[in-house]
C-alpha positions as CSV (number, residue, x, y, z in Angstrom):
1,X,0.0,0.0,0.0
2,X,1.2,3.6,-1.0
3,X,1.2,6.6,1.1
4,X,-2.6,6.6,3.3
5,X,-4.2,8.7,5.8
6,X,-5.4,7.2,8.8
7,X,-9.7,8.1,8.9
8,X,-10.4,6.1,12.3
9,X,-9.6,2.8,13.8
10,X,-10.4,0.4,16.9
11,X,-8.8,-1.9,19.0
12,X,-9.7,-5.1,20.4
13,X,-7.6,-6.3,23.9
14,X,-7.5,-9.4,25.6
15,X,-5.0,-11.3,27.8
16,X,-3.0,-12.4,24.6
17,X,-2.6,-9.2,22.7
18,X,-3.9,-6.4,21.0
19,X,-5.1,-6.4,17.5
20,X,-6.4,-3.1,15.4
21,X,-8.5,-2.3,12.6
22,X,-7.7,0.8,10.3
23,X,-9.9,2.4,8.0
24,X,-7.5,4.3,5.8
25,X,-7.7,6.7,3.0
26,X,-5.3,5.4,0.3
27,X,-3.5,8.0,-2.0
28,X,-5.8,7.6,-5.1
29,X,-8.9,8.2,-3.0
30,X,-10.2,4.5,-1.7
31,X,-11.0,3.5,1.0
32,X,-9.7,0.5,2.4
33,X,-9.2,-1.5,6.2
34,X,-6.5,-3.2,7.3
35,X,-6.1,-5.7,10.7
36,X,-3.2,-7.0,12.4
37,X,-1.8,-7.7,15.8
38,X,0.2,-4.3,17.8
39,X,2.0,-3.8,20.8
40,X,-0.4,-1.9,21.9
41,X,1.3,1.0,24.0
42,X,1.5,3.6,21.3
43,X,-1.7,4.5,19.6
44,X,-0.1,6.5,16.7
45,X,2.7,4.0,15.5
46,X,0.4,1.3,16.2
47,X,-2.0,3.1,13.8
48,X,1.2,3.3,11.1
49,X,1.9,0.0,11.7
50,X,-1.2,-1.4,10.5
51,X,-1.1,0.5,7.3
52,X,2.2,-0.2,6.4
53,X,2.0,-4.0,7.3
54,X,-1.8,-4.9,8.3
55,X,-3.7,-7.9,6.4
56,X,-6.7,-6.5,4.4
57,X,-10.2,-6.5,6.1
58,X,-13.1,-7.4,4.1
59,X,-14.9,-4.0,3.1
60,X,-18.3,-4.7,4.1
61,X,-17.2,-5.5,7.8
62,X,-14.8,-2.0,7.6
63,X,-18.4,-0.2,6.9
64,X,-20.3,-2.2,10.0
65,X,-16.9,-1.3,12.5
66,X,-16.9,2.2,11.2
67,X,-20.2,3.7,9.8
68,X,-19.2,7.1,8.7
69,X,-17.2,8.0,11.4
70,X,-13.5,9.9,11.3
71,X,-11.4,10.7,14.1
């Protein structure tokens, strides 16, 4: 993935980790989610990390974690 701009994200914790969802803002315009695990003690490069190296998330589910909403 090119250069994105983070629009809003989530994070799910539990006694094994932290894992993120980013709904990002790619340079051409779409919109796309990512997922992946994080560290979980800085928001912002956890944010970065997931753009740079989070799996893709199915669309549809992106839109049901994030109905129009920006941070």
């Amino acid at each position: 993935m090119n250069e994105s701009t983070p629009l809003d994200w989530t994070w799910f914790t539990s006694g094994k980790g932290t894992v993120g969802v980013v709904k990002v803002m790619t340079d051409n315009g779409e919109i796309k989610y990512r997922i992946g695990a994080v560290d979980g003690f800085m928001e912002k490069m956890d944010v970065l990390q997931l753009i740079a190296w989070g799996a893709d998330f199915p669309a549809h589910a992106g839109e049901a974690l994030f109905p129009r909403s920006e941070k």
